[in-house]
Every structure is written in C-alpha cells, then in structure tokens.
C-alpha positions as CSV (number, residue, x, y, z in Angstrom):
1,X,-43.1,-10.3,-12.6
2,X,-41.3,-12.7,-14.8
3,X,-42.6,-16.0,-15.6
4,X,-41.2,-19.0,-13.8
5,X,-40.2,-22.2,-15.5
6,X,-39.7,-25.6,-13.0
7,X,-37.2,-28.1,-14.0
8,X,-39.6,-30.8,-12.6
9,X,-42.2,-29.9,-14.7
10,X,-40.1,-30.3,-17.6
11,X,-38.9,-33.8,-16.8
12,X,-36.0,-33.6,-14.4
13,X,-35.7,-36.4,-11.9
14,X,-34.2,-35.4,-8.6
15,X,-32.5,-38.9,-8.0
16,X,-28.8,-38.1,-7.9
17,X,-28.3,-40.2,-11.4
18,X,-30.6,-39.8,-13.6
19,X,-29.0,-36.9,-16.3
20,X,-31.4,-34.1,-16.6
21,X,-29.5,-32.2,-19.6
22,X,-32.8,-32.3,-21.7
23,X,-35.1,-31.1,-19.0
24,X,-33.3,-28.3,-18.0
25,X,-32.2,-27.2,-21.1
26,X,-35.7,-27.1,-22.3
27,X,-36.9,-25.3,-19.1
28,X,-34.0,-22.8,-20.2
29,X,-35.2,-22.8,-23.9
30,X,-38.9,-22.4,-23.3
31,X,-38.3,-19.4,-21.1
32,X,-36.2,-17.6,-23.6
33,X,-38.5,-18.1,-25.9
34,X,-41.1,-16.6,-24.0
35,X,-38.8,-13.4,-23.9
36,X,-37.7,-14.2,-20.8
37,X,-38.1,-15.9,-17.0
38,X,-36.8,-18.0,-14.1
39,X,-36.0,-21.3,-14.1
40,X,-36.5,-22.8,-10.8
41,X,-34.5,-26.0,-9.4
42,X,-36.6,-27.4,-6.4
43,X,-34.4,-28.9,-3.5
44,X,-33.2,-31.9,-4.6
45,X,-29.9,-33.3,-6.2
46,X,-29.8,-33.2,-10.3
47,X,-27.6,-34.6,-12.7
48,X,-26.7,-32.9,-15.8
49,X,-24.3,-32.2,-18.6
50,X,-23.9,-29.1,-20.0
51,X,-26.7,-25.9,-20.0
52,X,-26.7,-23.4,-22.6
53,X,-27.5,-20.3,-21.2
54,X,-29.8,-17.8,-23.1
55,X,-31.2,-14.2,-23.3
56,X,-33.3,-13.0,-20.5
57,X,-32.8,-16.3,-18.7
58,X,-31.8,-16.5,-14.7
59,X,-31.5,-20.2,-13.1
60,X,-32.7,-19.9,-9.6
61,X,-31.7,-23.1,-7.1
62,X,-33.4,-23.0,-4.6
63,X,-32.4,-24.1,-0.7
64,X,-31.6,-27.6,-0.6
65,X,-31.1,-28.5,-4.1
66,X,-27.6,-29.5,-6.0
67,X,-26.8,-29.5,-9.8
68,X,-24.3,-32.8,-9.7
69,X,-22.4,-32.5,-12.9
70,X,-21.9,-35.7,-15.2
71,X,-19.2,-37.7,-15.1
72,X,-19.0,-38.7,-18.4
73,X,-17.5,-36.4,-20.7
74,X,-19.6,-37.2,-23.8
75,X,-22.5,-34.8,-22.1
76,X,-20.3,-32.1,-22.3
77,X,-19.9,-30.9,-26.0
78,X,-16.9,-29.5,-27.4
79,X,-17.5,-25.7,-28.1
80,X,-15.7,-24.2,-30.8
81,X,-14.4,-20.4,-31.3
82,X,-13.1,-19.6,-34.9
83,X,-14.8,-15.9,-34.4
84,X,-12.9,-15.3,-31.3
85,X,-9.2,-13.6,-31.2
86,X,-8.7,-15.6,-28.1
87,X,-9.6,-19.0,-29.4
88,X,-6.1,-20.4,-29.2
89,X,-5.9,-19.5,-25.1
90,X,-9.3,-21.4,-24.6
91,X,-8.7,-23.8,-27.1
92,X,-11.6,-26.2,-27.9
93,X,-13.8,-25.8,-23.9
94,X,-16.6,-27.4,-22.2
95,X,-18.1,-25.7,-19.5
96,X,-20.9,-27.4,-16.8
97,X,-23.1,-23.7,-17.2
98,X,-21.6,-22.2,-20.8
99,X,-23.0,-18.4,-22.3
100,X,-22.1,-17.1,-25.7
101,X,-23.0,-13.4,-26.7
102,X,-25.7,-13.8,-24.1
103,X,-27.5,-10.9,-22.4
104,X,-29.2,-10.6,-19.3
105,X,-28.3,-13.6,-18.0
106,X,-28.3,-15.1,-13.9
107,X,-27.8,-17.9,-11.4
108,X,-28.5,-17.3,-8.4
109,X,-30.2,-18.6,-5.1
110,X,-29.0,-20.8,-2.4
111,X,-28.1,-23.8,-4.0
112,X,-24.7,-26.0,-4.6
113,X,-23.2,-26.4,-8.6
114,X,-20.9,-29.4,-7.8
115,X,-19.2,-30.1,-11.1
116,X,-17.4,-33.3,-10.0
117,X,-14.6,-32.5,-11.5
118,X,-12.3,-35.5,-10.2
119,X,-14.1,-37.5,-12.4
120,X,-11.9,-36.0,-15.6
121,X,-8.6,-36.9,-16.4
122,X,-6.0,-34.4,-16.1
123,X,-3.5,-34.5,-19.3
124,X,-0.5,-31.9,-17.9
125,X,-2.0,-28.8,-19.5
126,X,-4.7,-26.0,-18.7
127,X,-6.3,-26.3,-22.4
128,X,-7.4,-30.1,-22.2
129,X,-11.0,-31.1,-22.3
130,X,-12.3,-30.6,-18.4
131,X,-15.1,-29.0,-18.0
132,X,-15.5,-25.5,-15.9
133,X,-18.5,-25.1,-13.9
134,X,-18.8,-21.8,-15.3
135,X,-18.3,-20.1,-18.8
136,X,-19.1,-16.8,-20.1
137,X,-18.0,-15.4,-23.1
138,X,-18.8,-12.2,-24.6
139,X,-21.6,-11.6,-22.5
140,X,-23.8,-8.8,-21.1
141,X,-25.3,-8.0,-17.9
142,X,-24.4,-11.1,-16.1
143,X,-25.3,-12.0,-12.4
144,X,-23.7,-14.9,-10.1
145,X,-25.4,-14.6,-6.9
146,X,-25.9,-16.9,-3.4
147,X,-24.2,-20.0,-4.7
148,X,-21.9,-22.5,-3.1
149,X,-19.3,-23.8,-6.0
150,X,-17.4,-27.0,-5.6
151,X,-15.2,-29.1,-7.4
152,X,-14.9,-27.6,-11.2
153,X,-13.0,-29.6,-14.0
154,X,-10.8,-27.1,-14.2
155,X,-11.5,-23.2,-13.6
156,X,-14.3,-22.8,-11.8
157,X,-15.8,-20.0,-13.5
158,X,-14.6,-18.0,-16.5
159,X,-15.6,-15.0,-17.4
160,X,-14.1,-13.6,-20.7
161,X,-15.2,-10.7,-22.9
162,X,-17.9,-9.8,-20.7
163,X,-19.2,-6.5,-19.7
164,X,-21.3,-5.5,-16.5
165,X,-20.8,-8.8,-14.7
166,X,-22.0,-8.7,-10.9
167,X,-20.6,-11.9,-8.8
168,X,-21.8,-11.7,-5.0
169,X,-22.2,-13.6,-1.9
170,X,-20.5,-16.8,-3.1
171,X,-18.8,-19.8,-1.4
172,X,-16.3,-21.9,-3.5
173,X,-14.6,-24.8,-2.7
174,X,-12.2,-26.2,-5.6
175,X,-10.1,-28.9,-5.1
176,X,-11.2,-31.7,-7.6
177,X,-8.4,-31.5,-10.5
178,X,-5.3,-29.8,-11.3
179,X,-5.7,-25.9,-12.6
180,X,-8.5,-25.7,-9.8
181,X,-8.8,-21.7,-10.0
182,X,-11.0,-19.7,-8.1
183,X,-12.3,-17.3,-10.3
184,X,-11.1,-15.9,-13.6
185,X,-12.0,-12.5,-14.7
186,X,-10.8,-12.0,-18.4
187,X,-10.3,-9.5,-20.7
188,X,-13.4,-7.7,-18.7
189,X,-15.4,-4.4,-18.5
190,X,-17.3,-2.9,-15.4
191,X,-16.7,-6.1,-13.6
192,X,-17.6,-6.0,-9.7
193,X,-16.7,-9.6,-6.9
194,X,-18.2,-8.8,-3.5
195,X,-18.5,-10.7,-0.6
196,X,-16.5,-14.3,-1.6
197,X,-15.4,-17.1,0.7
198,X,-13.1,-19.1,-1.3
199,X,-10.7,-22.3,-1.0
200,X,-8.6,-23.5,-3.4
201,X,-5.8,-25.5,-5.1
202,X,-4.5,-23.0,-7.8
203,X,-4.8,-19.2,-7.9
204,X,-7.3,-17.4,-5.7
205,X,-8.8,-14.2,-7.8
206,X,-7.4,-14.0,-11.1
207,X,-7.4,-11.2,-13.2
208,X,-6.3,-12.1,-17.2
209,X,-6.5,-10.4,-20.6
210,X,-6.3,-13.5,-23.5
211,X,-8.0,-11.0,-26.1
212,X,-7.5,-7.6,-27.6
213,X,-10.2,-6.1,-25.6
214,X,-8.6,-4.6,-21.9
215,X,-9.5,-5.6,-18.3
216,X,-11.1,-2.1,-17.1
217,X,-13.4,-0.9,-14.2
218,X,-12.9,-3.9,-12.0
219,X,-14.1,-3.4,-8.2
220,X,-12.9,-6.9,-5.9
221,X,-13.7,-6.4,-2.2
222,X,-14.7,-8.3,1.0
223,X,-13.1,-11.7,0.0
224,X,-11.9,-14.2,2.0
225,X,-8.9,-16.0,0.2
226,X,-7.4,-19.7,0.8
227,X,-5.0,-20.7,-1.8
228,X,-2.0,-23.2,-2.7
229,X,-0.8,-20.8,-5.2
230,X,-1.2,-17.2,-5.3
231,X,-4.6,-15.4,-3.8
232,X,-4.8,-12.2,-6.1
233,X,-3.1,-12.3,-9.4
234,X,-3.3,-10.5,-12.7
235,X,-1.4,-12.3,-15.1
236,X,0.2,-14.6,-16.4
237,X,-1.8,-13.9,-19.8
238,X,-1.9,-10.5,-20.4
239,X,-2.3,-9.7,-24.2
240,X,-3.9,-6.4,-23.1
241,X,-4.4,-3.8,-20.5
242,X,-5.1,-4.0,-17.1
243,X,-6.9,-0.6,-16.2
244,X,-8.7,1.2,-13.1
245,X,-8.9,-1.7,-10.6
246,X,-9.5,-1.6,-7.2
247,X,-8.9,-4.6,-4.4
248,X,-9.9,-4.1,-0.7
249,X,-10.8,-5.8,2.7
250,X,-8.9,-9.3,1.6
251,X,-8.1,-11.7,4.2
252,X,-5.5,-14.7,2.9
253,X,-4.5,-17.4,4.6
254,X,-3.6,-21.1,4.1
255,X,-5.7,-23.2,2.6
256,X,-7.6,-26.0,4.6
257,X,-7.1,-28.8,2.3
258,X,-3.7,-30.2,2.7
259,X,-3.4,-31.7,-0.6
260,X,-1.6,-30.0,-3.2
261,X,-1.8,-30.6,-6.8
262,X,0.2,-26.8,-7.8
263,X,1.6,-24.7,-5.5
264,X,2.1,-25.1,-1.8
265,X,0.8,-25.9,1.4
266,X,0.6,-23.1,3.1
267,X,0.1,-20.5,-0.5
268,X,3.2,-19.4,-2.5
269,X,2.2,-15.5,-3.0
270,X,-0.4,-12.9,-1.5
271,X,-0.3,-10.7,-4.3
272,X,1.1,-11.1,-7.8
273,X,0.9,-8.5,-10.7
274,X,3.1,-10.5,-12.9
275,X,3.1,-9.0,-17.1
276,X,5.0,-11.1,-19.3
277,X,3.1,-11.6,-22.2
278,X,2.8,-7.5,-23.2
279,X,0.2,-5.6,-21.9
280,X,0.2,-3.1,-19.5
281,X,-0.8,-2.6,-15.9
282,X,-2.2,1.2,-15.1
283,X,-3.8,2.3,-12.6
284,X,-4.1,-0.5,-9.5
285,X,-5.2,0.6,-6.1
286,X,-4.8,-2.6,-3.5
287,X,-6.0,-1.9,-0.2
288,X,-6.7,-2.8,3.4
289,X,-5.4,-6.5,2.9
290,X,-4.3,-9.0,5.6
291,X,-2.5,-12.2,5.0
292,X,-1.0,-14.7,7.1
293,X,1.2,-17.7,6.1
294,X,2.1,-16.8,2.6
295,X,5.6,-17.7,1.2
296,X,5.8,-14.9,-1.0
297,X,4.1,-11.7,0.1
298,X,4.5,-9.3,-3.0
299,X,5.7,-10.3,-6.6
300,X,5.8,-7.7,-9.0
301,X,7.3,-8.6,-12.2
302,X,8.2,-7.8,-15.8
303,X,9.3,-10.7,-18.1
304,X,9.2,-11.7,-21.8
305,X,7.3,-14.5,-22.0
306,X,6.1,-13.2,-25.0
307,X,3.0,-16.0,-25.4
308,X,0.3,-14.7,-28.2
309,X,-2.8,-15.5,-26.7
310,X,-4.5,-15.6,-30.8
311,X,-4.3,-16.4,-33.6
312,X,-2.6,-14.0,-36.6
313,X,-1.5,-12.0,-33.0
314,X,0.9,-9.4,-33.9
315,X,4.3,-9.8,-32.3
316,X,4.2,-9.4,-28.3
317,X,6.5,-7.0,-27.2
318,X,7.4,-6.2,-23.3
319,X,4.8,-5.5,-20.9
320,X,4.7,-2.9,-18.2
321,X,3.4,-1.6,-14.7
322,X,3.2,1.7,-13.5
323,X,1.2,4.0,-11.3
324,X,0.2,1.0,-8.8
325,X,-0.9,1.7,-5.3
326,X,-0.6,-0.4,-2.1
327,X,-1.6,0.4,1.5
328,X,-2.6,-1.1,4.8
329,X,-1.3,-4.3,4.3
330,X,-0.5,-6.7,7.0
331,X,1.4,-9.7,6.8
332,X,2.1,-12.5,9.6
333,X,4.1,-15.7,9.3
334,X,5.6,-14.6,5.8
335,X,8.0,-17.7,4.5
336,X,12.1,-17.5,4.0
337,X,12.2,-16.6,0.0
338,X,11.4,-12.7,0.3
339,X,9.2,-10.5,-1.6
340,X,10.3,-9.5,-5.3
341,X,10.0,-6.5,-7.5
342,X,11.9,-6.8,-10.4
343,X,11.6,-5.4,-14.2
344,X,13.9,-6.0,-16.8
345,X,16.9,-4.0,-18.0
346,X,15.4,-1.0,-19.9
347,X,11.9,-1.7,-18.8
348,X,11.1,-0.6,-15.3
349,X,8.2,-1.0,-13.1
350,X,7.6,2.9,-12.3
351,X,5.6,4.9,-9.9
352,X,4.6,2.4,-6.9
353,X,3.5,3.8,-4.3
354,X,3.0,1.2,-1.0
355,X,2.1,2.3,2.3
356,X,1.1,1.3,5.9
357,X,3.0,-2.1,5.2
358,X,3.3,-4.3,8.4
359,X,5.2,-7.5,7.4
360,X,6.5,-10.0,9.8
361,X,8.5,-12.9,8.3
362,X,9.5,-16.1,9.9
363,X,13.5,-14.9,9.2
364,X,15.8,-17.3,10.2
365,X,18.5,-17.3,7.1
366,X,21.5,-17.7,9.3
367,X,23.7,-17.2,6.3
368,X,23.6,-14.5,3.2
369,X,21.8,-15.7,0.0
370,X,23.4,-15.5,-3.4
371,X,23.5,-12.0,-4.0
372,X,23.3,-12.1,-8.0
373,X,19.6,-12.8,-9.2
374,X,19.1,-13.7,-12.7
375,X,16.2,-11.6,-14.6
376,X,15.0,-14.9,-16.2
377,X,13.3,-12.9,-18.4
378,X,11.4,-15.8,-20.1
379,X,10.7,-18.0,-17.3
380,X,7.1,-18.8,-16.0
381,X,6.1,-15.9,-13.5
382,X,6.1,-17.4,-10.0
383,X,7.0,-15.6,-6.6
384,X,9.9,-18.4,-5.7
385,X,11.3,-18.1,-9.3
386,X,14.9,-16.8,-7.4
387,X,15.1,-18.8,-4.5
388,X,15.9,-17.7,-1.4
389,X,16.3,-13.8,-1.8
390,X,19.2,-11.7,-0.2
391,X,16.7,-9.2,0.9
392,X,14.0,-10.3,4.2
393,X,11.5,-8.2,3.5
394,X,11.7,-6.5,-1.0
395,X,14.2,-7.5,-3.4
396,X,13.9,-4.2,-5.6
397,X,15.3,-4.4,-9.2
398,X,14.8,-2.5,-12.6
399,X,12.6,0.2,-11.1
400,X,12.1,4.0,-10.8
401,X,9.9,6.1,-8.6
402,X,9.5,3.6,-5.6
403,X,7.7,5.6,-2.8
404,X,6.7,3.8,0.1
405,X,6.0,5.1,3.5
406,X,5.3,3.8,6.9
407,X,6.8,0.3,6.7
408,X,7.5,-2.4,9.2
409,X,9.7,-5.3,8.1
410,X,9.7,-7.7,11.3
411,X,11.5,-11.4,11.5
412,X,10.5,-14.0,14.3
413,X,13.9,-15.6,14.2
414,X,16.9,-13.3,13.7
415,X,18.1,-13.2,10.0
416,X,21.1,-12.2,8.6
417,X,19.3,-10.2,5.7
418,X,18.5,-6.7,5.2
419,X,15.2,-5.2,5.2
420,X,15.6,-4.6,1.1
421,X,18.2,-5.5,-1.0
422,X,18.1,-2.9,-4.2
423,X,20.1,-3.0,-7.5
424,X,19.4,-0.5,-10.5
425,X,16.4,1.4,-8.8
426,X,16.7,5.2,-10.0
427,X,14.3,6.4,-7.3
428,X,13.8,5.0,-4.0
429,X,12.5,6.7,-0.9
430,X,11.3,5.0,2.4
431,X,9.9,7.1,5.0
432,X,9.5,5.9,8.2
433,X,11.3,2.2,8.1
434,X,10.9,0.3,11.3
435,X,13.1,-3.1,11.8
436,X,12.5,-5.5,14.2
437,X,15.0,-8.3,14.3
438,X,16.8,-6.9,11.0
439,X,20.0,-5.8,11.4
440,X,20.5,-3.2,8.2
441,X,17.9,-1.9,6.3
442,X,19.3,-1.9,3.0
443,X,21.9,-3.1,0.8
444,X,22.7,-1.9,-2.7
445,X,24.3,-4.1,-5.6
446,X,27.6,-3.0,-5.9
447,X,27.9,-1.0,-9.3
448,X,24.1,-0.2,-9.4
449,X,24.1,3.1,-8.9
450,X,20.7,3.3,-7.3
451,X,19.2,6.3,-5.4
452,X,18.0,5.9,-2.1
453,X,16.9,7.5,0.4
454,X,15.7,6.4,3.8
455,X,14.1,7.5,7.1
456,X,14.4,5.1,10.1
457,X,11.8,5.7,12.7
C-alpha cells in the first residue's frame, strides 16, 4: 500500500485565500522522494499556484474539497522548452497542474480543479501567458480520474508527447476565457478518454500533432459533448500523423452557456478532420454518434496552411486523409450551411467509407446558393468557411473512392438544394439514398467529370 501524504499536515490552509503552493508542493516532493505515494486533499477549498508533478506521485481530492487556482499570475512560473521540437506551438506555458518527462503520475478522486481562469487577460492569441489547468508533456503512464474541471485559463488539459494516458469519468465545465478547449490530446501514443461529460466554449475533443512524434492508438468513447465550436476535431495542427483512432457512443448537442467568446450558439461542427498543416490522417473509425443542433455536421478538409509547428521544421508540404470510416450517425436540427468534403486540386481525400447516416437539416434555402466554391486553400479550417453551400446534405469536392451506403438526408422546411452537390470526385457510389423534402439528389459541376453512381431507395 503506498504511503499517503496530507496537504494539511504539510501546511495548507483550507480557507479559500490563503495560497497553498508551498504546502502542496512539498506534500508532492516528500512523496517522490519517498519513491512514491498519495497525496491527499481533505474536503475543503485550497488556493494554489502552480504543482509540479513528479514520479510515482497521484494527487487524490477527496469528496468535498476544491483546488481554487490563483489569480495572480506571478504564482504561475513561466516554463520554458528549448529541448522540445514543439516549443514554438506551446510557446513559453503555465499550467495550474504541469508534468515534464514524468512517470507514473495521477489525479484522481472526487474533487473540483477550478482554475479561475477569468481572472487572466486574454491578448487575441492561443500562445499568451494563461494558465491551463492541466499540462503534460512527455510523460508516461498517466491517469486523470473522477474529477470535475472548471474554468481553465486557456485549455483545460493538454496532453502532448505522452504515452499510455488513461482519462476517465470526468466532468468539465470551461467557459472562463477565450481558447476554452475541452481536452487536447497531442502528438500522443496509446491514449484512451472514457466516460466524459463536457461543456464548452471552443472545441469539444481535440485531437493535434505540434511535434514529430504521431497521434496513434487513440480509443474516445462514451462522451457527452456541448460545444460553441466543433465537438470532435483533429486538426488544425497537424505536423504529424494521425493513426488507428477510434470514436464511438458520442452524443453533441448545444451547449448550455449562452455566451460565446469563439464559435456559435448552438456549435459550428459535429465532426471535423481538418489537415492543413501536412500530416496525414490513416486509419479513423467514427462510430455510433448522435448530434443535434450543429451548424455544420461533417467537415473534412485538405488545405495548405502550411504552419511549422518547430523550430528548424523542415518545409510543410500538403497533408492528407484516407481510409476514414463513418457509421451510425444521426443528426437532428442540422443548420442551413451544409456539410463539406473538400481536398485540393491534385490532393484528394480517398477511400471514405460512411454508413447508416440519418441527417435531418432545418432546409429552408428558398433560393440556389452560389454554385462556385473557392478551395481557400490557406484559409483557417472552419466548417462555415464557404457559406451557405449548394448542396443540403455533402458538398463533395477533390475526392476519390467515396462509398457510402444507407443514407438519409431529410429537411424540415423544403429546400431548393440537392441532397449532394459533387465536382471533381472520381468515385462516388451511394447505395440506398433516401430524401425527404429534397427534391434531386445530386448535382454535378458542370465540366467535372465526376463518377457517380446512385441507388434511391
């Protein structure tokens, strides 16, 4: 049994002011040193800056006690990464809970981190001083269990380089600042999210790659989702690969804070894989997802972005996505824009596979969109990029080997759209295409020499 370590008897006060940075951290230190142990927070509410994790170490809070973090921005020191590859994405960071090359490392129990994250200015960009509640880098054997999280800096938990991370049975609420992400899984290896309840202002579960080391063996299941932007994402920063990923039993819905500092009310996509900064995206199986509300469905997209995510990177070239696989979806109360799958010229998204798709859209587009769309092949990834879209259910572009069977595209309100709307697609095949309220099921760009082939139920 592994020794136990109170905060209490180390100094903290559980007054809700006093800053406690010194007593827990030497709770922390004192069990590392003894090779390992737990470090117990007693109910109560305590104030601290930031905690350096350490080998061996797991923070237990107990029922009824809260970690406040500071408010001033002094107790939060500046972390610095010249080792790193991806130093330049994270920039200097702060973090309220921060791990570095640690192994064996945990928080868990049933307590609240609150980081108070309203309390930091917000300068216009992602890479300014606000503190995450959470930040793991390069680390091993991680576990994030029980925990309510509220009101980060900035991400609310970061997770980049690590390997064999377990994050389980957690409630997040994280709407204190601007860049207010869910979760951010970076650049990761054997990486499994079970059983999260989350609200929040930016994107839901992201999935990123800022370093030369791939995003592999990541299993995401039994979340609930409430976002302003989009609820599952990988991208935008993907320097590497995104490989053998699996995403199931996903609700998404609007979120319940009305306030928006990014995105909007009611969510602007369900499910984004978006590669415009290289990389490539192999082997994604999404499944069993419901969403309801969402302005943007799917968005699947190419670009050329071309960020470098470190320093001396070598040139970024064009990304990619193939072999991705989509079924039992179902979508209610979908927005007017349209859902988007788009490469660019000479670089196709190939081999998708999507089926058992049920997606009812409000409809209502009494008059045809503009029917050119732009590739925009350096502008920021977002699912509303081209407006309005002539197509009410998939805008299809730049792609080959499109199989999707057993699909439903539905509109409340009659809509002058078709179902898909398809330019330079080499291989398209729809079996069993149901429409309800949707007069044509697809249209082809004129000149694009597509090949389709569908079969109306």
């Amino acid at each position: 049994m592994m020794s136990e370590y109170n905060i209490v008897d180390f100094g903290a006060v559980s007054d809700g002011e006093t800053v406690n940075t010194i007593a827990i951290q030497g709770a922390v230190d004192a069990a590392s040193a003894a090779g390992g142990g737990v470090v117990k927070v007693p109910a109560g509410t305590y104030v601290t800056g930031s905690i350096v994790m350490k080998n061996h170490v797991q923070i237990d809070l107990e029922h009824g006690s809260t970690i406040l973090g500071s408010t001033d921005l002094a107790d939060y020191p500046q972390v610095e990464l010249p080792e790193y590859k991806f130093q330049k994405a994270l920039g200097p960071l702060c973090a309220l809970f921060y791990a570095e090359k640690a192994e064996n490392i945990a928080l868990t129990g049933s307590g609240t981190l609150d980081g108070r994250g309203g309390a930091f200015e917000t300068q216009g960009t992602d890479l300014e001083m606000r503190p995450r509640n959470i930040q793991f880098i390069s680390c091993k054997r991680v576990k994030v269990s029980g925990l309510t999280l509220r009101n980060s800096g900035m991400w609310m938990q970061h997770y980049n380089d690590c390997e064999d991370v377990l994050v389980e049975n957690i409630n997040v609420y994280n709407h204190a600042n601007a860049n207010n992400d869910m979760i951010d899984i970076d650049s990761c290896r054997r990486f499994v999210l079970n059983n999260m309840i989350g609200d929040t202002d930016d994107d839901g579960i992201t999935i990123k790659s800022t370093g030369p080391a791939p995003c592999k063996d990541v299993a995401i299941s039994n979340c609930v989702v409430h976002a302003h932007c989009n609820a599952i994402k990988i991208g935008t920063e993907t320097t590497s690969h995104f490989e053998n990923i699996t995403i199931s039993n996903i609700t998404i819905s609007p979120s319940r804070n009305p306030k928006v500092h990014f995105g909007l009310e009611n969510g602007i996509s369900g499910l984004s894989l978006e590669m415009v900064d290289g990389g490539l995206i192999d082997g994604i199986t999404v499944d069993n997802i419901t969403m309801d509300g969402v302005e943007v469905p799917f968005f699947i997209r190419i670009g050329k972005r071309g960020r470098a995510y470190f320093t001396d990177a070598p040139p970024v070239g064009v990304g990619g996505i193939k072999r991705v696989s989509i079924s039992n979806v179902m979508i209610r109360n979908a927005g007017k824009t349209g859902s988007s799958i788009t490469g660019q010229p000479g670089h196709t998204i190939e081999d998708l596979y999507m089926s058992n798709i049920r997606l009812f859209a409000k409809g209502g587009v009494t008059e045809m969109p503009e029917v050119k769309v732009e590739d925009l092949p350096l502008d920021y990834p977002e699912g509303t990029m081209f407006g309005t879209l002539p197509a009410l259910g998939m805008y299809i572009k730049h792609a080959e080997n499109v199989f999707m069977n057993g699909v439903t595209i539905g509109a409340d309100a009659e809509d002058v759209r078709p179902a898909f709307y398809v330019e330079d697609v080499s291989t398209l095949r729809i079996h069993e295409l149901n429409l309800r309220k949707v007069g044509q099921a697809v249209q082809e760009c004129e000149g694009s020499n597509s090949n389709i082939q569908i079969d109306l139920v």
